[in-house]
TIRO-2110 file (N, C-alpha, C; in Angstrom, 1 decimal):
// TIRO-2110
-7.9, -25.7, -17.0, N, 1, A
-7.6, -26.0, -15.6, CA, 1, A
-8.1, -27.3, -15.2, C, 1, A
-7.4, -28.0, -14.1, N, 2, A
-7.7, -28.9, -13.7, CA, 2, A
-8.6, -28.8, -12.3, C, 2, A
-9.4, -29.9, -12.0, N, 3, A
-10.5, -29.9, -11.1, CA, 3, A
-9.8, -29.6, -9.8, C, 3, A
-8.6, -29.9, -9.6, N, 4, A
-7.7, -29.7, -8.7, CA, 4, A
-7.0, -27.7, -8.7, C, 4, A
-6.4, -27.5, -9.4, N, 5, A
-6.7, -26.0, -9.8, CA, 5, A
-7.9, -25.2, -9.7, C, 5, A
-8.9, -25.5, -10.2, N, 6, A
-10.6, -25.1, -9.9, CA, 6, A
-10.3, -24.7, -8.4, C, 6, A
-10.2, -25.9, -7.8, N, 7, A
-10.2, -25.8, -5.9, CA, 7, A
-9.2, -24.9, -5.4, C, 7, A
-8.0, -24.8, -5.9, N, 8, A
-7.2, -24.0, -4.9, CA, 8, A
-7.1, -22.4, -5.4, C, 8, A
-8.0, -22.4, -6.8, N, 9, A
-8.4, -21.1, -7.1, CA, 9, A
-9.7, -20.5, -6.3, C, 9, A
-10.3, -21.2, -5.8, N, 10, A
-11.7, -21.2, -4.9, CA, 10, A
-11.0, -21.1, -3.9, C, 10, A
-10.0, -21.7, -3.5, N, 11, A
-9.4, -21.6, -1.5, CA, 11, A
-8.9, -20.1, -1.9, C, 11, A
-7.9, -19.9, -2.9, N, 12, A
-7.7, -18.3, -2.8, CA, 12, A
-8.1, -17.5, -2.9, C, 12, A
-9.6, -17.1, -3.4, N, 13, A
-10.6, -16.2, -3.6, CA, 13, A
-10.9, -16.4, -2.1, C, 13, A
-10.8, -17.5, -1.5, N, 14, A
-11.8, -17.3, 0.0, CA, 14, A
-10.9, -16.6, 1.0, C, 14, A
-9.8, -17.2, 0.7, N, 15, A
-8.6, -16.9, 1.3, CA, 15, A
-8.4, -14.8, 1.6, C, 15, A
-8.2, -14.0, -0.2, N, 16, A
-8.8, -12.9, -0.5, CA, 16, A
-9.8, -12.7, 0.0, C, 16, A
-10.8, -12.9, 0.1, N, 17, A
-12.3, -12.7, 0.7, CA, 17, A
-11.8, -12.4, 2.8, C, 17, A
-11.2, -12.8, 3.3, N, 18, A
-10.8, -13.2, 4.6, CA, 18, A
-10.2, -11.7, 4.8, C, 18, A
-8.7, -11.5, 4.2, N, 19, A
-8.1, -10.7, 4.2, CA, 19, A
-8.8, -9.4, 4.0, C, 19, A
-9.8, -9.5, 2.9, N, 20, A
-10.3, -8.2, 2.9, CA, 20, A
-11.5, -7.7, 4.0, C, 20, A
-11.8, -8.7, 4.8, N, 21, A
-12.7, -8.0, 5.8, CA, 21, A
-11.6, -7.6, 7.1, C, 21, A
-10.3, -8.1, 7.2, N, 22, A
-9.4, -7.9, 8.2, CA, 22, A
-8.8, -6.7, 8.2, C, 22, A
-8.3, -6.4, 6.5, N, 23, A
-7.1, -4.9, 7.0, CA, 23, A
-8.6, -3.9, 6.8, C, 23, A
-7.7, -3.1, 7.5, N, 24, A
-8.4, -1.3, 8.4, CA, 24, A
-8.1, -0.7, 6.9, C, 24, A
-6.7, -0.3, 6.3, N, 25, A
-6.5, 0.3, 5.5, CA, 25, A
-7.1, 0.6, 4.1, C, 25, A
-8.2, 1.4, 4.0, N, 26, A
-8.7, 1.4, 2.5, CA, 26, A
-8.0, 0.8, 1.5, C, 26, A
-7.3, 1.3, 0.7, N, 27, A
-6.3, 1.6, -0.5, CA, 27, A
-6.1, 0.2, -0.4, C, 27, A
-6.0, -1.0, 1.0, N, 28, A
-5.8, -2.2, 0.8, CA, 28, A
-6.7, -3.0, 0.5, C, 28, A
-7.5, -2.5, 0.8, N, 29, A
-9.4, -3.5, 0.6, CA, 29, A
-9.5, -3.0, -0.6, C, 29, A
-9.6, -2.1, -1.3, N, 30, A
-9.8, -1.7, -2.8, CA, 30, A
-8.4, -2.1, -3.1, C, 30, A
-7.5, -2.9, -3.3, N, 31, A
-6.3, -3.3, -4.2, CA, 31, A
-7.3, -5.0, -4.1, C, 31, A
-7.6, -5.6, -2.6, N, 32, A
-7.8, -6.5, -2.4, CA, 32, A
-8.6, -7.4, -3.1, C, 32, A
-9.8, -6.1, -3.1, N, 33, A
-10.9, -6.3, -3.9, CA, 33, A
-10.9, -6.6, -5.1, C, 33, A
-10.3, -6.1, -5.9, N, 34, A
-10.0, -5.7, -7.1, CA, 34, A
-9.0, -7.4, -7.9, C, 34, A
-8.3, -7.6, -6.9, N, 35, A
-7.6, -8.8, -7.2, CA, 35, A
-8.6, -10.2, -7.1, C, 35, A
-9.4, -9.8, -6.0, N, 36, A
-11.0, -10.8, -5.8, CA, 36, A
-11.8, -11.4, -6.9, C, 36, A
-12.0, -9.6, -7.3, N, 37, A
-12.9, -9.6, -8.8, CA, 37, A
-12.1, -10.4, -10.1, C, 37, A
-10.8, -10.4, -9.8, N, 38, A
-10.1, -10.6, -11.6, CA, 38, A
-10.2, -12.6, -11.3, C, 38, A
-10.0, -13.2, -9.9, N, 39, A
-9.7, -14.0, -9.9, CA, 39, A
-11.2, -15.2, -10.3, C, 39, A
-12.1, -14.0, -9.6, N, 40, A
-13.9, -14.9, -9.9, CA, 40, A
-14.2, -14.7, -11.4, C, 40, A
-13.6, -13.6, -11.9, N, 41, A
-13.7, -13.4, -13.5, CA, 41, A
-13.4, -14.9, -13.9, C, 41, A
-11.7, -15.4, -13.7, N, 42, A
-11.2, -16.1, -14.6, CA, 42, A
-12.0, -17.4, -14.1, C, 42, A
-12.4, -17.7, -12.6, N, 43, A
-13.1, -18.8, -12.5, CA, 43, A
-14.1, -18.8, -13.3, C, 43, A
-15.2, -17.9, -13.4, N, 44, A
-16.0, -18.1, -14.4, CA, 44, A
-16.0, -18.7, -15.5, C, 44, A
-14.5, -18.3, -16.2, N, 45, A
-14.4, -18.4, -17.4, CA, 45, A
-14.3, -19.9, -17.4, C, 45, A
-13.9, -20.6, -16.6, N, 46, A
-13.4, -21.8, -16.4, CA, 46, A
-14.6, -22.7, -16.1, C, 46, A
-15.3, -21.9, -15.4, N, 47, A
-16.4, -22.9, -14.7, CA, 47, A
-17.7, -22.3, -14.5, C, 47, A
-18.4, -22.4, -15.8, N, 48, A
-19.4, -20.9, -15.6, CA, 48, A
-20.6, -21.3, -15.2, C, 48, A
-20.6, -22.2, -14.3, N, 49, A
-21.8, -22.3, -13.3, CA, 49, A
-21.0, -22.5, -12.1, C, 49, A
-20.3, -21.6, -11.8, N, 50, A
-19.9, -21.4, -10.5, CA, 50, A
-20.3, -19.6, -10.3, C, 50, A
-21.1, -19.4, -9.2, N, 51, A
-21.3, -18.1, -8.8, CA, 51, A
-20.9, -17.9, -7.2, C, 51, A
-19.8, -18.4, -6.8, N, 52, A
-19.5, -17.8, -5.5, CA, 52, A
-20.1, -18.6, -4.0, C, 52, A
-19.8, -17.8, -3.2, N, 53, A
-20.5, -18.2, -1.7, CA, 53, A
-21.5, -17.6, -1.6, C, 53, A
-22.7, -18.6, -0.9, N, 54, A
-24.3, -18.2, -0.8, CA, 54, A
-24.7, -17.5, -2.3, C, 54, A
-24.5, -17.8, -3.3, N, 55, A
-25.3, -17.6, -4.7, CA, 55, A
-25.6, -19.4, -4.9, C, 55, A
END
């Protein structure tokens, strides 16, 4: 990935991150969440001294 990809995969995890404190409906925060987790996986894989917000 490019350094430019890196970033807009980080704006969409934050982006995910947003959404999941907004909807009410469970079943949506656990899909949301879940899509959070696969996306910081692959960052990792990419960039593995990246640990997130406030780490």
């Amino acid at each position: 990935m490019t350094e430019r990809q890196l970033r807009e995969q980080e704006f969409q995890i934050a982006r995910y991150r947003h959404l999941e404190r907004e909807v009410t409906d469970p079943l949506a925060a656990c899909l949301i969440h879940s899509i959070i987790e696969e996306l910081e996986a692959e960052l990792r894989k990419q960039r593995p001294d990246w640990h997130g917000p406030g780490h």
